[in-house]
C-alpha positions in Angstrom: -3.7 18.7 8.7 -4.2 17.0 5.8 -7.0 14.9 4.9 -7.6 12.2 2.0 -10.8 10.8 0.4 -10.7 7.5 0.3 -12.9 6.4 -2.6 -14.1 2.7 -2.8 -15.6 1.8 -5.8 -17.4 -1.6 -6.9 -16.8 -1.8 -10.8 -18.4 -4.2 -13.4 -15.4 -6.4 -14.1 -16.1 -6.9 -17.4 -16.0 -3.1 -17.9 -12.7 -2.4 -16.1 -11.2 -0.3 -19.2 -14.2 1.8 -19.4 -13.3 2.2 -15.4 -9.4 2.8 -16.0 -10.6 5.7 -19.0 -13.1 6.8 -16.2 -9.9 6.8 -13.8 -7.4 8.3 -16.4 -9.9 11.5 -17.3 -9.8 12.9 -13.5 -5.9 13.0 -13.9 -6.7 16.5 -15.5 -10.1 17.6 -14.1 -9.0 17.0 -9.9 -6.1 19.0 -10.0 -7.6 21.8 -11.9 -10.6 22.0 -9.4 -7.7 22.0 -6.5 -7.7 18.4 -4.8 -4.5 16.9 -5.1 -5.1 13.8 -6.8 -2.9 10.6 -5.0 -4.4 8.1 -7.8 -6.9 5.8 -8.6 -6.1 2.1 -8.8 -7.2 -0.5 -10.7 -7.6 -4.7 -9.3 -4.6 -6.6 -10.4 -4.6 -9.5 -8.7 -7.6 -11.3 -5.8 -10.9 -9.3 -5.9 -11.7 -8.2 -9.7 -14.3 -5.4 -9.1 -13.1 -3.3 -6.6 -11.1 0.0 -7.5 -10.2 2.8 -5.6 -9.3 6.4 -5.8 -7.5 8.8 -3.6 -8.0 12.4 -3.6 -6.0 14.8 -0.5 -7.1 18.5 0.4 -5.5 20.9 2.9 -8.7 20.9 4.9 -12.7 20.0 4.9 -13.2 23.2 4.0 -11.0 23.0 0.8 -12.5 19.5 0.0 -16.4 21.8 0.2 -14.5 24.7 -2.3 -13.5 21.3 -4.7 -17.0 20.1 -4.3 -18.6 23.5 -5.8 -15.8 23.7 -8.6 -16.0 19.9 -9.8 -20.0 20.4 -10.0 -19.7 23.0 -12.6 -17.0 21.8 -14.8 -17.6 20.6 -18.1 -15.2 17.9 -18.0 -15.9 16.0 -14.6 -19.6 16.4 -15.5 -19.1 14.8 -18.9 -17.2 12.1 -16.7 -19.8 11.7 -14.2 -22.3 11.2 -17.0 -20.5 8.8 -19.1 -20.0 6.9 -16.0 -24.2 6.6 -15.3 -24.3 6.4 -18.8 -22.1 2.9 -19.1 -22.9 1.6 -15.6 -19.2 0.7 -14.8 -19.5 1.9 -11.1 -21.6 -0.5 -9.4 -21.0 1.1 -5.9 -19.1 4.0 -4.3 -17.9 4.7 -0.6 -16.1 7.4 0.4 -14.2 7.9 3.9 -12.1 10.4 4.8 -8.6 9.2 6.0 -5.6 11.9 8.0 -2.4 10.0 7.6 -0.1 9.0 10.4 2.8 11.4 10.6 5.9 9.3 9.5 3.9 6.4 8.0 3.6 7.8 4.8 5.6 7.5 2.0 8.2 5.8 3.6 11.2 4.2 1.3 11.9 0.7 1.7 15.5 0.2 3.6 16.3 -2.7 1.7 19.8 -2.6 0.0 20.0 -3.6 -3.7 
């Protein structure tokens, strides 16, 4: 079974590029510490300061093995720093999700 974390952030809106290079610098580090990064995702339109990130492992047990690999490379703690440095993240939840076989990732059936 697969499992996502669901990561709800509160952002400073006025800060939202600092956020999106925040965002953009996982894109390297999550795979490389073995979660298998879905995305992170930006407010476009409604609500201006919340942003989220998904993040899927085989197991809780894989998610624990990412935990102990992200915590000692010299990349995501550079990110986590800059981010406590610049004060962009306001708030962080995280949940964690197990999709609903045949929900997911399902094309839209509308012809063109």
């Amino acid at each position: 079974m697969t499992i996502t974390c669901f990561i709800r952030y509160q952002i400073d809106p006025f800060q939202k590029d600092a956020f999106r290079k925040y965002a953009e610098n996982w894109g390297g580090i999550i795979p490389r510490c073995g979660g298998h990064l879905v995305g992170y995702f930006l407010p476009h339109e409604g609500t201006n300061d919340i942003a989220w990130g998904l993040i899927s492992f085989e197991s809780l047990a894989a998610y624990e093995a990412y935990k102990t690999r992200i915590r000692s490379d010299s990349e995501a703690i550079a990110n986590f720093a800059a981010a406590q440095n610049q004060r962009f993240i306001l708030r962080e939840e995280r949940n964690f999700v197990e999709v609903v076989e045949g929900t997911f990732g399902v094309p839209s059936t509308l012809a063109r």
